[in-house]
C-alpha positions in Angstrom: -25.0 4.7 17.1 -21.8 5.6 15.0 -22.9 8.3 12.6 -20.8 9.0 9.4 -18.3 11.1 10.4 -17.0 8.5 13.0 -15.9 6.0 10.6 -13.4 5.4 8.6 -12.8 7.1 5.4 -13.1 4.4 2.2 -11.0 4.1 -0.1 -10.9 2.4 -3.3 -7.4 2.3 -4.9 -7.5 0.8 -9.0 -4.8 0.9 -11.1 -3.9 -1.8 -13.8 -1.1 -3.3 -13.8 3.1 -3.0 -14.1 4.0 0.2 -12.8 0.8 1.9 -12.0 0.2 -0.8 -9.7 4.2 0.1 -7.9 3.3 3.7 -8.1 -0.3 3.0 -6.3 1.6 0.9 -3.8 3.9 3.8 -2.9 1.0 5.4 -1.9 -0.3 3.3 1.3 1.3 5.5 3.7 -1.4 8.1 3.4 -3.7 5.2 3.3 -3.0 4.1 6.5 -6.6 5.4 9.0 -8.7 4.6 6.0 -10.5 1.3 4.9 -9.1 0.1 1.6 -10.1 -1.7 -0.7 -7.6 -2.3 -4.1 -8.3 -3.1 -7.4 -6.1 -4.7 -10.0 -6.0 -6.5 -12.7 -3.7 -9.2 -11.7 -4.1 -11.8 -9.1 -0.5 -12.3 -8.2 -0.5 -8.7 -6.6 -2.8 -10.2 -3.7 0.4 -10.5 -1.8 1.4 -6.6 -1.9 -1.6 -5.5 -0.1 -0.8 -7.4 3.0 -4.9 -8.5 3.5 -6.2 -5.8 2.6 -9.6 -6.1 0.9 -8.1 -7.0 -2.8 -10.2 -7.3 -6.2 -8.9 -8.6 -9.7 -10.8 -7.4 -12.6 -10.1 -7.9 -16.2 -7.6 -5.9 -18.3 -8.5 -3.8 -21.6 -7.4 -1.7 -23.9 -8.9 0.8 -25.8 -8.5 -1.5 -28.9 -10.4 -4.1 -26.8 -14.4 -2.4 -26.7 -15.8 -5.6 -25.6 -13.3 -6.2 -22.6 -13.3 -2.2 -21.8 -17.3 -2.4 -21.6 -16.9 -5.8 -19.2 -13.5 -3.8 -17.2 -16.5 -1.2 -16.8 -19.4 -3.1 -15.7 -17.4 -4.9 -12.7 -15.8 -1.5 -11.1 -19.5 0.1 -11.5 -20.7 -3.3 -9.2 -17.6 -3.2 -7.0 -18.6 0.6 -7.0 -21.8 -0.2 -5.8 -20.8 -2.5 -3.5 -18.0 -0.9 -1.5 -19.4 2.6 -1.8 -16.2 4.8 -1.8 -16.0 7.9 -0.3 -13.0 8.1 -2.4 -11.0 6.5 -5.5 -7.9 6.9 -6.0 -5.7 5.6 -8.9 -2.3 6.0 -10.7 -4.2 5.0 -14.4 -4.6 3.9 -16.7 -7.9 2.1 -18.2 -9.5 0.8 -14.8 -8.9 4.4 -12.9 -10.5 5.9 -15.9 -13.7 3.7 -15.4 -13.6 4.0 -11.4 -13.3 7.8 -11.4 -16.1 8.4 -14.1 -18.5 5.8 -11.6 -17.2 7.1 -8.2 -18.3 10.6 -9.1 -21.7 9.8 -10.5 -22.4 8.0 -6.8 -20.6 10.7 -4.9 -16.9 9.6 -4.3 -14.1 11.8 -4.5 -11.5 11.3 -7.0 -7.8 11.7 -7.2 -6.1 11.4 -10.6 -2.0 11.0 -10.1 -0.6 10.5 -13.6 2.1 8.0 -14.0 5.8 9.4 -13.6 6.7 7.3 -16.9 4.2 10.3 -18.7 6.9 12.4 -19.3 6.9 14.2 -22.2 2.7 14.3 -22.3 -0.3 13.1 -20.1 -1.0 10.1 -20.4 -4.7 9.2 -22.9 -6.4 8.2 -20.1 -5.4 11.4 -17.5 -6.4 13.8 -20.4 -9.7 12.4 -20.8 -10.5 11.8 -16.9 -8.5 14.7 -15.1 -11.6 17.0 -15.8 -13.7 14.8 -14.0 -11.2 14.5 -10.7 -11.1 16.7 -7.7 -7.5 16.1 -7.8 -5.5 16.1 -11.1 -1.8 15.7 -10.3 1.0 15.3 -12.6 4.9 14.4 -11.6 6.5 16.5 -14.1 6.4 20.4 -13.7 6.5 20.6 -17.1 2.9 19.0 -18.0 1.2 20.9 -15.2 -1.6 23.7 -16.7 -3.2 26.7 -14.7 -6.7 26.4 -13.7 -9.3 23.6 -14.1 -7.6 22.9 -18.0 -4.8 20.4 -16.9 -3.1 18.5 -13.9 -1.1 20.4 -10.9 2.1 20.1 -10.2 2.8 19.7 -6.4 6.4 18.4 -6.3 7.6 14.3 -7.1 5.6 12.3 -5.2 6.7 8.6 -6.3 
């Protein structure tokens, strides 16, 4: 019988797409004894993920409700399906969504806001980063004491 804590973590990895998707990417390392599972919004980054389990799921903007409310609808039944016992994302719209859904069924969540944020956090990390066991920012600059804002624990990406 293989109980819980002998298999391997999951891991679902969501980011949209341009360079939160590179950013995600340079995180596989870390990735590397866990089952993955990634989540994009563009098909053409099947190939990046080397066979890894690989979902495409619409993009939105905030000026788009009716495509946010259908982004949010598929990462809730991916959610469901894949049961996480983590998400992880680099941003923006579909981390939001994954990280609010993974904690209501008990995931972990890591928050990394994008490196291009550099003069503020991004819309989506300000609204979310409450909500993540791990709120990390790139830029010394934007991190905050306490539960208020993101940490700063060196340039990872």
């Amino acid at each position: 019988m293989t109980g819980k804590s002998d298999r391997k973590k999951r891991v679902l990895a969501i980011a949209s797409g341009g360079g939160h998707w590179v950013q995600l990417l340079r995180l596989r390392p870390a990735f590397k004894e866990c089952d993955v599972t990634y989540v994009t919004v563009n098909p053409a980054y099947k190939s990046d993920v080397d066979g890894a389990p690989f979902i495409v799921i619409n993009d939105a903007t905030r000026w788009n409700k009716f495509g946010l409310l259908k982004m949010a609808a598929k990462i809730a039944w991916i959610i469901l399906r894949k049961r996480p016992d983590v998400v992880i994302t680099t941003g923006a719209a579909p981390g939001y969504f994954a990280i609010r859904i993974g904690k209501l069924l008990g995931a972990r969540a890591m928050w990394l806001d994008s490196v291009a944020n550099v003069e503020q956090l991004s819309l989506s990390g300000e609204r979310v980063g409450a909500h993540a066991d791990l709120w990390l920012t790139q830029w010394p600059h934007l991190a905050k004491a306490g539960a208020d804002g993101p940490s700063y624990h060196g340039s990872v990406l």
